[in-house]
MMTF fields as JSON, N, C-alpha, C and O atoms, coordinates in Angstrom:
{
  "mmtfVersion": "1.0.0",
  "mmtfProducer": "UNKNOWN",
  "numBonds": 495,
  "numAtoms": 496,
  "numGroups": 124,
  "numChains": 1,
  "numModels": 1,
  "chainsPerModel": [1],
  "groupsPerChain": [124],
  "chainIdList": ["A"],
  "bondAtomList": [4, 2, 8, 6, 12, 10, 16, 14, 20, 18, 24, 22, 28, 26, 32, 30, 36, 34, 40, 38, 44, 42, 48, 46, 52, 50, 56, 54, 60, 58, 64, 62, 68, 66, 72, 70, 76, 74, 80, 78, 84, 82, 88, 86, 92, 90, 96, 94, 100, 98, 104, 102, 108, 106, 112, 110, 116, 114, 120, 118, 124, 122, 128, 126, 132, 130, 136, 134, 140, 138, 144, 142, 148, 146, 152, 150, 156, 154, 160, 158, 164, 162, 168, 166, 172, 170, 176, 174, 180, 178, 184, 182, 188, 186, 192, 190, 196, 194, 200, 198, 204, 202, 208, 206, 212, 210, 216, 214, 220, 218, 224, 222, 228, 226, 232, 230, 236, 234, 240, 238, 244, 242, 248, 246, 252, 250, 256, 254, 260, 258, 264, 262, 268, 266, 272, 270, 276, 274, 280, 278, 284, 282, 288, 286, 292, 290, 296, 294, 300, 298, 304, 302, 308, 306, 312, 310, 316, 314, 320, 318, 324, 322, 328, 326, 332, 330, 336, 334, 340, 338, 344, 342, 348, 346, 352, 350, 356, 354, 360, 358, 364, 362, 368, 366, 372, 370, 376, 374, 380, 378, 384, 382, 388, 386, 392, 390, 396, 394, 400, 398, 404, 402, 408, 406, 412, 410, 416, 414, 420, 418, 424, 422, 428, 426, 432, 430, 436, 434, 440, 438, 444, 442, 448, 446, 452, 450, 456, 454, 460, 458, 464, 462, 468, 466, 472, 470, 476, 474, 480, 478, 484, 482, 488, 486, 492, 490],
  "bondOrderList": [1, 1, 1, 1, 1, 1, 1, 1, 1, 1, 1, 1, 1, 1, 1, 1, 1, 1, 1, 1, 1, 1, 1, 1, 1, 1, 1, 1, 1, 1, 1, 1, 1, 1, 1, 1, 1, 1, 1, 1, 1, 1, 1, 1, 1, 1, 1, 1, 1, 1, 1, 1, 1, 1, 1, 1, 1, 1, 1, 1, 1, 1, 1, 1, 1, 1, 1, 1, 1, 1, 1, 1, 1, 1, 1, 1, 1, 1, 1, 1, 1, 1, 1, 1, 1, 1, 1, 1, 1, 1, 1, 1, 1, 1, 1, 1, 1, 1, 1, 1, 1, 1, 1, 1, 1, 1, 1, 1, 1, 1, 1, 1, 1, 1, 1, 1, 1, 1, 1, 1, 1, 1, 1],
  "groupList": [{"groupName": "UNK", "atomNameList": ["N", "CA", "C", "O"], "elementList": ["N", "C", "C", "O"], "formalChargeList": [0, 0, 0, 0], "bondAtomList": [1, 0, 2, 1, 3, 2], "bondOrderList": [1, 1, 2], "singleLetterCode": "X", "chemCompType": "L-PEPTIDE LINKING"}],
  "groupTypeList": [0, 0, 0, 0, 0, 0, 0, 0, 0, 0, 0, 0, 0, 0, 0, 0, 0, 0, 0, 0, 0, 0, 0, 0, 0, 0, 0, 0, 0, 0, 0, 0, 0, 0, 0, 0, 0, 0, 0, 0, 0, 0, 0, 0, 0, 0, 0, 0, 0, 0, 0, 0, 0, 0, 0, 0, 0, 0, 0, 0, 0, 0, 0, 0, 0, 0, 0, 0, 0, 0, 0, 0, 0, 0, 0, 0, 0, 0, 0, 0, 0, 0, 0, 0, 0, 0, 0, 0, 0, 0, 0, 0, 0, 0, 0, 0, 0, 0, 0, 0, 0, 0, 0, 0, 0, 0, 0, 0, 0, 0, 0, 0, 0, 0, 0, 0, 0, 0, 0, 0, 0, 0, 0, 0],
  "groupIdList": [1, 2, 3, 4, 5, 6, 7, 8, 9, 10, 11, 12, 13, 14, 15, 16, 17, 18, 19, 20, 21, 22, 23, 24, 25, 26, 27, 28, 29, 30, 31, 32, 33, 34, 35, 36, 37, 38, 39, 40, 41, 42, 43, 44, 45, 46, 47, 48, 49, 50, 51, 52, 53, 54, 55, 56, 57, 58, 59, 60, 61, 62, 63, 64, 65, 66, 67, 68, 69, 70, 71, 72, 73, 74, 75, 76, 77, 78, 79, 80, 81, 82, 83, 84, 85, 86, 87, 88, 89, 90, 91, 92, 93, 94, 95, 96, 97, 98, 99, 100, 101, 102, 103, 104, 105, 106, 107, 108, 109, 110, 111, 112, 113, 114, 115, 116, 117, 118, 119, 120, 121, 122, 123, 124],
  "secStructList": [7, 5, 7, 1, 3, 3, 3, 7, 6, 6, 2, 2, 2, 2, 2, 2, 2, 2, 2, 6, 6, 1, 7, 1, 5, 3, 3, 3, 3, 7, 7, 1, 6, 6, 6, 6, 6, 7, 3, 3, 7, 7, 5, 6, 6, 1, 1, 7, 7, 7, 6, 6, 3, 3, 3, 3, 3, 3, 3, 6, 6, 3, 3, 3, 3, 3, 3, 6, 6, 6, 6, 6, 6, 4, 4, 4, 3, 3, 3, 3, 3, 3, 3, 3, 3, 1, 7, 7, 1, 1, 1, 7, 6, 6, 4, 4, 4, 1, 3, 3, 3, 3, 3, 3, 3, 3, 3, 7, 7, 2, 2, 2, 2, 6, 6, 5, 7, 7, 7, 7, 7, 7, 7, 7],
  "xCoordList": [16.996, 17.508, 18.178, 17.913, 19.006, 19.833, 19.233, 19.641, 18.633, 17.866, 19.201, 20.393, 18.505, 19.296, 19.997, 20.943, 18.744, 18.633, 18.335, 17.654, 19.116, 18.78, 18.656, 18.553, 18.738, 17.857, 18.98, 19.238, 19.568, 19.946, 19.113, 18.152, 19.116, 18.205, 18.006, 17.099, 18.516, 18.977, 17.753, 16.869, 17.663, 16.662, 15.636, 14.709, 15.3, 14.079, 13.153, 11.93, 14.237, 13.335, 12.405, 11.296, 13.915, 13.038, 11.827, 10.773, 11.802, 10.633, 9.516, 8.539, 9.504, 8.639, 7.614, 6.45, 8.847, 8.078, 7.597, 6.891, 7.925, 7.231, 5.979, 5.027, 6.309, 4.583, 3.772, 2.592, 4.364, 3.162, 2.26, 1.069, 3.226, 2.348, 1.938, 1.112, 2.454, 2.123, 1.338, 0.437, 1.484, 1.337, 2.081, 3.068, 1.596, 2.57, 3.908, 3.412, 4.515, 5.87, 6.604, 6.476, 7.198, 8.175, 9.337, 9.497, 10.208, 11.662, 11.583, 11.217, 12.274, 12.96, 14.244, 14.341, 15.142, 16.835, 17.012, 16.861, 17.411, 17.663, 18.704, 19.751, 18.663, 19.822, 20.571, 21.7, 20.493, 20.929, 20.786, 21.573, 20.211, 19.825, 19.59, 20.016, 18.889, 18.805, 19.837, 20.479, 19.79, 20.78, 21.345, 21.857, 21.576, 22.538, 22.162, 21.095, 22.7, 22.231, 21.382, 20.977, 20.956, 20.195, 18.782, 18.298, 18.589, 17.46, 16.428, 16.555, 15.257, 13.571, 12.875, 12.966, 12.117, 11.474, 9.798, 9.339, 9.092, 7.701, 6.275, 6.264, 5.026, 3.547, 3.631, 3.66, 3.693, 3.051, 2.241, 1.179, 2.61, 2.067, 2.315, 1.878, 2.963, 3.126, 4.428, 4.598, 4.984, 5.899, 5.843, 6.034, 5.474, 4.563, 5.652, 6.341, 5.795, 6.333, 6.116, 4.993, 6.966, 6.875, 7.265, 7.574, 7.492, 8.467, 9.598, 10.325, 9.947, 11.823, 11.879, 13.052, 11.185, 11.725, 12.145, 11.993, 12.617, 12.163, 12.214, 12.764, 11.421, 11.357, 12.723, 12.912, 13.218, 14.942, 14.293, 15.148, 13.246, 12.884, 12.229, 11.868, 12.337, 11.195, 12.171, 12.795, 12.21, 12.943, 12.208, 11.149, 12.339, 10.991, 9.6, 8.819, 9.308, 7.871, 7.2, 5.982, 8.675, 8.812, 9.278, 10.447, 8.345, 8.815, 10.139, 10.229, 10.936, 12.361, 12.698, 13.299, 12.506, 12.543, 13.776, 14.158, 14.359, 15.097, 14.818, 14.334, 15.686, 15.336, 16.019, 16.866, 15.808, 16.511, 17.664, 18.671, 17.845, 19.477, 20.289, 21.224, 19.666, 20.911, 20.534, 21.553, 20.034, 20.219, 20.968, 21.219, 21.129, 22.022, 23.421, 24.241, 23.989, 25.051, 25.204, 26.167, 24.051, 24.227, 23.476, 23.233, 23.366, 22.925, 24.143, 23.81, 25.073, 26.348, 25.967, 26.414, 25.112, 25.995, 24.618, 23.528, 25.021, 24.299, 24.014, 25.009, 22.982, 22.618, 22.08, 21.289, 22.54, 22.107, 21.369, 22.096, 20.195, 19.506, 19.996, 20.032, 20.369, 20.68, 20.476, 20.207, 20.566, 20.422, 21.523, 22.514, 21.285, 22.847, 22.062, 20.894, 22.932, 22.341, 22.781, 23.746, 21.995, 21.768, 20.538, 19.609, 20.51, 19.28, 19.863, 20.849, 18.831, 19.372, 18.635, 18.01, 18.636, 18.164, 17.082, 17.254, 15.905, 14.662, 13.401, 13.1, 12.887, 11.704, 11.306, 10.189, 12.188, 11.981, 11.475, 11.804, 10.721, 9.704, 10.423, 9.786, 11.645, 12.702, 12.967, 12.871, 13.449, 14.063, 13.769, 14.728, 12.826, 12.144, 12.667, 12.943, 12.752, 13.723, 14.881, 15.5, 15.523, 17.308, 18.1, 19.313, 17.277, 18.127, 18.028, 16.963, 18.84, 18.763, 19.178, 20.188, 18.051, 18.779, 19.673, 19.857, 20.721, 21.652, 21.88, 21.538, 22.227, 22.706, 24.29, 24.963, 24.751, 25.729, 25.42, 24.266, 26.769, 26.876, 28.332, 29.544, 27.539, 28.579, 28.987, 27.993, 30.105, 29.669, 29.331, 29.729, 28.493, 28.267, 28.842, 29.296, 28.886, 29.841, 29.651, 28.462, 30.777, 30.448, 28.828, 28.003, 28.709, 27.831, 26.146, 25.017, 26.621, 25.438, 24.621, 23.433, 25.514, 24.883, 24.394, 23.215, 25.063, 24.059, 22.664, 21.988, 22.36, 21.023, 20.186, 19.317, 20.649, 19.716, 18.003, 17.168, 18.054, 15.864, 15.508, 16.042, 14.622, 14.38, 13.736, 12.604, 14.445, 13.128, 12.685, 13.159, 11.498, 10.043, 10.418, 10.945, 9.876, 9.567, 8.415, 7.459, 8.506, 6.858, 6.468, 7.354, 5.188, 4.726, 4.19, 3.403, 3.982, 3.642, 2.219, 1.665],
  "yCoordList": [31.274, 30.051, 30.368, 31.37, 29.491, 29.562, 29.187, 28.051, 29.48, 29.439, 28.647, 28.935, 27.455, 26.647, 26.948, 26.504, 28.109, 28.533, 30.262, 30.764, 31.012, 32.491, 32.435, 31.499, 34.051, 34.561, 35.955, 36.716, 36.28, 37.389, 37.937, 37.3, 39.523, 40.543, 40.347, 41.099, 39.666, 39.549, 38.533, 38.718, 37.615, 36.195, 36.848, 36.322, 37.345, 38.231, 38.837, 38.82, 39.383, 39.941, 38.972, 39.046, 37.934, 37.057, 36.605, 37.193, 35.653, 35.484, 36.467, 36.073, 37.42, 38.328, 38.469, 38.294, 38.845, 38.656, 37.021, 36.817, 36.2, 35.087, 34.687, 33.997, 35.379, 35.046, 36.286, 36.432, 37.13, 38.153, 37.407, 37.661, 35.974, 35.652, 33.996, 33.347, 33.555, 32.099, 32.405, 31.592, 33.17, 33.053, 31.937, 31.335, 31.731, 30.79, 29.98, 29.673, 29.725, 29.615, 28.245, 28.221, 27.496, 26.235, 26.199, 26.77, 25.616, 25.088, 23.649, 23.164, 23.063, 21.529, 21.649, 21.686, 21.701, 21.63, 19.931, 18.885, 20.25, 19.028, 18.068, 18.526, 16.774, 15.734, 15.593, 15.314, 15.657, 15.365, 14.859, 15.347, 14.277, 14.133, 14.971, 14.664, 16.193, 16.716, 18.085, 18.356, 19.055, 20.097, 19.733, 20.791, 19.096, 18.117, 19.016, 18.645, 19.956, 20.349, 21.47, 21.798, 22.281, 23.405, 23.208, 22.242, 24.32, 24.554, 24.707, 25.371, 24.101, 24.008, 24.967, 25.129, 25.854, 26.305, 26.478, 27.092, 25.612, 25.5, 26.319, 27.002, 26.051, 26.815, 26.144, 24.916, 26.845, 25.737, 24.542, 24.71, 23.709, 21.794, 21.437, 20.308, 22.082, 21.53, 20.211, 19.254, 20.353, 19.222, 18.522, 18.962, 17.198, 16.245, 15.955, 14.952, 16.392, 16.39, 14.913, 14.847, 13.908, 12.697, 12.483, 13.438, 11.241, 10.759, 10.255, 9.594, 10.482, 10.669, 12.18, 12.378, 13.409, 14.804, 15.151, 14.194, 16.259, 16.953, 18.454, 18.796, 19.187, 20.351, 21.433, 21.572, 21.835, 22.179, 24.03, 24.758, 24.508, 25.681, 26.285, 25.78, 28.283, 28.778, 30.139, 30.881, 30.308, 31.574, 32.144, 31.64, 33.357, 34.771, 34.42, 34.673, 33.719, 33.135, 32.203, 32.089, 31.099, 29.966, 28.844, 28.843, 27.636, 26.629, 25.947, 26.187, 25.253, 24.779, 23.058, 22.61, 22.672, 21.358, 20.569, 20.979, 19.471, 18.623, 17.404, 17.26, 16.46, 14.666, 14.558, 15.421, 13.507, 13.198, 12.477, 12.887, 11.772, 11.682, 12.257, 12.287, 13.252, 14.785, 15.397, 14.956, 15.855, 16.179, 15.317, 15.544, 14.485, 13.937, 14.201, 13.759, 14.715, 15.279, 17.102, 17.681, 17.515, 18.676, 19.73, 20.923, 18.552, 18.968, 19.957, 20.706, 19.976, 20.121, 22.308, 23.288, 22.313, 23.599, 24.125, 23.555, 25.619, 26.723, 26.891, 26.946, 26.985, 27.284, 29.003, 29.752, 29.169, 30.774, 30.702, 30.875, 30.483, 30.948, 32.352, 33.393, 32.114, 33.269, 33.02, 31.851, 34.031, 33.458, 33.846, 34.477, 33.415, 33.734, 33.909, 33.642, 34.34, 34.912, 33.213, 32.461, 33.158, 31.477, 30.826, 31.103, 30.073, 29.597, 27.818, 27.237, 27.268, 26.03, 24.609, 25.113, 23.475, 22.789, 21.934, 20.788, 22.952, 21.913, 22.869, 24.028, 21.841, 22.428, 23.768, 24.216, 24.468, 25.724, 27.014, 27.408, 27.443, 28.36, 29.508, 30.326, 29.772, 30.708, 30.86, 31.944, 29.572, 29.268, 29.935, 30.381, 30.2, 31.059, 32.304, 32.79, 32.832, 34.666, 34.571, 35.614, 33.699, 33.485, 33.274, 33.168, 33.137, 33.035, 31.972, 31.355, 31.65, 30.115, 30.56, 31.138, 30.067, 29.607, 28.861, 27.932, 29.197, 28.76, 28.599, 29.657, 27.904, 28.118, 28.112, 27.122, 29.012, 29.359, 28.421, 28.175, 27.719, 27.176, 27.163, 27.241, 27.033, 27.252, 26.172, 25.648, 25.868, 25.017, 26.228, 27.389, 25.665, 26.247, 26.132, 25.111, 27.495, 27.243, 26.825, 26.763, 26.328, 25.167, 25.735, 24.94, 27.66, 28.109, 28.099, 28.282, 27.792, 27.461, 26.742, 26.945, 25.447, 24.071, 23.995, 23.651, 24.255, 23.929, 25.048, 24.867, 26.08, 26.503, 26.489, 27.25, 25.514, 25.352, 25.391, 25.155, 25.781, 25.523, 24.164, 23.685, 23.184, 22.308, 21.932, 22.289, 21.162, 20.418, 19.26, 18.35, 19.436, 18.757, 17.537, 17.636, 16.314, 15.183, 15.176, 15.921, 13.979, 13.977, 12.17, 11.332, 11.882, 10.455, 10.116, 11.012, 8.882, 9.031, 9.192, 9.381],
  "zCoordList": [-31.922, -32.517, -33.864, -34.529, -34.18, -35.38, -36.571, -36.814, -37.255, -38.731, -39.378, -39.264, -40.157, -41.231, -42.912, -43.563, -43.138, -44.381, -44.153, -43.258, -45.323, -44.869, -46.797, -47.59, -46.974, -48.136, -48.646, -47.714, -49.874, -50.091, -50.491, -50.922, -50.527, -51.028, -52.827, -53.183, -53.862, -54.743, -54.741, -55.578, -53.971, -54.2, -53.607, -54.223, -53.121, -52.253, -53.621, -53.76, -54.578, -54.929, -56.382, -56.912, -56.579, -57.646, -56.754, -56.997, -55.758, -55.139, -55.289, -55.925, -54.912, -54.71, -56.625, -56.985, -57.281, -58.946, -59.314, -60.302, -58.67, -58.522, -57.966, -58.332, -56.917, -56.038, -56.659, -56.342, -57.494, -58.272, -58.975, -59.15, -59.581, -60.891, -60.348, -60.99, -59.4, -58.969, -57.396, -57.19, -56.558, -55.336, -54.417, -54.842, -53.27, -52.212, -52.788, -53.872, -52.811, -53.36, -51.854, -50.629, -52.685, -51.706, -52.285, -53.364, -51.753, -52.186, -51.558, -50.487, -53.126, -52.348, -53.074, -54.301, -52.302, -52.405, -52.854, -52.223, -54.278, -55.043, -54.858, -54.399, -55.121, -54.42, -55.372, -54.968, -56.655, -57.763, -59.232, -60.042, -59.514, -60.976, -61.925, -63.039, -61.772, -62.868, -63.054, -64.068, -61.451, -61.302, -60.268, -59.901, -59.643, -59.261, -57.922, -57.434, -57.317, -55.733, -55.65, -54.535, -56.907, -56.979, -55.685, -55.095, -55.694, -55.133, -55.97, -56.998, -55.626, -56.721, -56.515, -55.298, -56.979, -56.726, -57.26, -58.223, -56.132, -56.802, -56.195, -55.171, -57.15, -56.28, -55.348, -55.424, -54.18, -52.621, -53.158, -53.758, -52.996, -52.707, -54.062, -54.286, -55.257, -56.849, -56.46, -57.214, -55.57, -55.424, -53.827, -52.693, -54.403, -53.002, -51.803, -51.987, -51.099, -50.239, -49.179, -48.68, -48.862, -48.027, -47.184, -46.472, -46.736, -45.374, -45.87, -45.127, -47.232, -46.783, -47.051, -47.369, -47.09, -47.03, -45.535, -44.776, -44.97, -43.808, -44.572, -45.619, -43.62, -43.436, -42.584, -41.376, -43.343, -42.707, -42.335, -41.831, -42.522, -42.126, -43.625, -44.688, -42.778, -43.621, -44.377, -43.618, -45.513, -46.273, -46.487, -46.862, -46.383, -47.013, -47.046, -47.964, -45.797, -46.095, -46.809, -46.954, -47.541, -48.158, -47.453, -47.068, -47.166, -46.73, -47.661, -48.865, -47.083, -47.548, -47.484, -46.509, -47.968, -47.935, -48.691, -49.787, -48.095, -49.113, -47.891, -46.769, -49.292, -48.578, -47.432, -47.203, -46.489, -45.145, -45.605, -45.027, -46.234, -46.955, -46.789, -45.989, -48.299, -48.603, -46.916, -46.384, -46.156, -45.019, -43.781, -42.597, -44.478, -43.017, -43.588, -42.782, -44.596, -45.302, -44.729, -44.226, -45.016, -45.23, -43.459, -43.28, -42.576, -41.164, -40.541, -39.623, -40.85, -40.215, -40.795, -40.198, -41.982, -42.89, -42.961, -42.901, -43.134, -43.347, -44.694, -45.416, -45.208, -46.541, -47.171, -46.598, -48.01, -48.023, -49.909, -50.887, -49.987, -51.269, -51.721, -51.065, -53.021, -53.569, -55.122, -55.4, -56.332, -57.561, -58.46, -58.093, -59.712, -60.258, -61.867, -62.149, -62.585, -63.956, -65.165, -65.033, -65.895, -66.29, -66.326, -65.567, -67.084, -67.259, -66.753, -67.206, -65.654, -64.951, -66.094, -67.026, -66.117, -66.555, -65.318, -64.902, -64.903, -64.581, -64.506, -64.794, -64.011, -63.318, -62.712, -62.969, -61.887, -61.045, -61.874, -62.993, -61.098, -61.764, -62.15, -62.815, -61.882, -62.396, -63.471, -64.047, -64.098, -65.46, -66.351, -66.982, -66.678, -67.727, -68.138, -69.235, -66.543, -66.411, -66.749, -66.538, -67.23, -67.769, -66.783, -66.96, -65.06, -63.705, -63.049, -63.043, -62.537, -61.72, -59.885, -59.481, -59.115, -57.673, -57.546, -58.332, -56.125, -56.194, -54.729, -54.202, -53.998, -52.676, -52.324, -52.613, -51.822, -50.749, -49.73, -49.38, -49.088, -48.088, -47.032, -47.23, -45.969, -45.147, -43.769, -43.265, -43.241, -41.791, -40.81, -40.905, -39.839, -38.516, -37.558, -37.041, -37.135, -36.02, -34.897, -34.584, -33.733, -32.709, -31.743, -31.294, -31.597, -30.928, -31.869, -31.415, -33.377, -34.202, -33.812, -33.561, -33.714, -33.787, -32.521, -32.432, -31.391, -30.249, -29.945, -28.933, -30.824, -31.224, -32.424, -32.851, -32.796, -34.085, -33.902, -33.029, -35.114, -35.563, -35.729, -36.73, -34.947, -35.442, -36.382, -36.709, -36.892, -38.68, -38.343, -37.664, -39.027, -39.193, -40.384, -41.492, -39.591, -39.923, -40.693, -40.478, -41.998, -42.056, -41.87, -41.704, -41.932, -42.342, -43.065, -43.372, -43.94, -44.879, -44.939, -46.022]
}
């Protein structure tokens, strides 16, 4: 199946010095307000996850989450986590290191979409 979200070696390894010092690690791909589409990066369950999120899949052993909204926008496209040198304005456990996540995106192509990974609903 076609994975929604992939990972550069570059973000692999911030993760990795992350879960040295936090352990289990999530993403929620932001809608806008504060970094407008960045990707979050928090300790597994530090950000409450509901029934307007879905679950769009799993990066380096990190669940991936954004709202069913911004996903009915962004169902069509491939997302690729990667990081960039900068310090972002939020929350994500990055910030600190002077680096911010960032996602790459792409559309899928017509043989993508008819194998996609399915994402997970939640209730409240």
């Amino acid at each position: 199946m076609t994975k929604r979200v992939s990972i550069t070696p570059a973000a692999e390894k911030v993760i990795d010095d992350l879960r040295g010092r936090f352990g289990e690690l999530m993403f929620h791909q932001s809608g806008g307000c504060c970094d407008g589409s960045s990707p979050m990066c928090f300790e597994k369950g530090e950000f409450k996850i509901g029934s307007s999120d879905v679950k769009i899949g799993e990066v380096y052993g990190c669940e991936f989450f954004m709202s069913i909204d911004q996903f009915e926008y962004w169902k069509h496209t491939h997302l690729t986590l990667d990081v960039t040198p900068g310090r972002g304005s939020s929350f994500s456990l990055e910030i600190p290191m002077g680096i911010r996540f960032i996602i790459r995106s792409r559309l899928f192509t017509d043989d993508e979409l008819n194998d996609l990974e399915p994402v997970e609903y939640f209730e409240s």
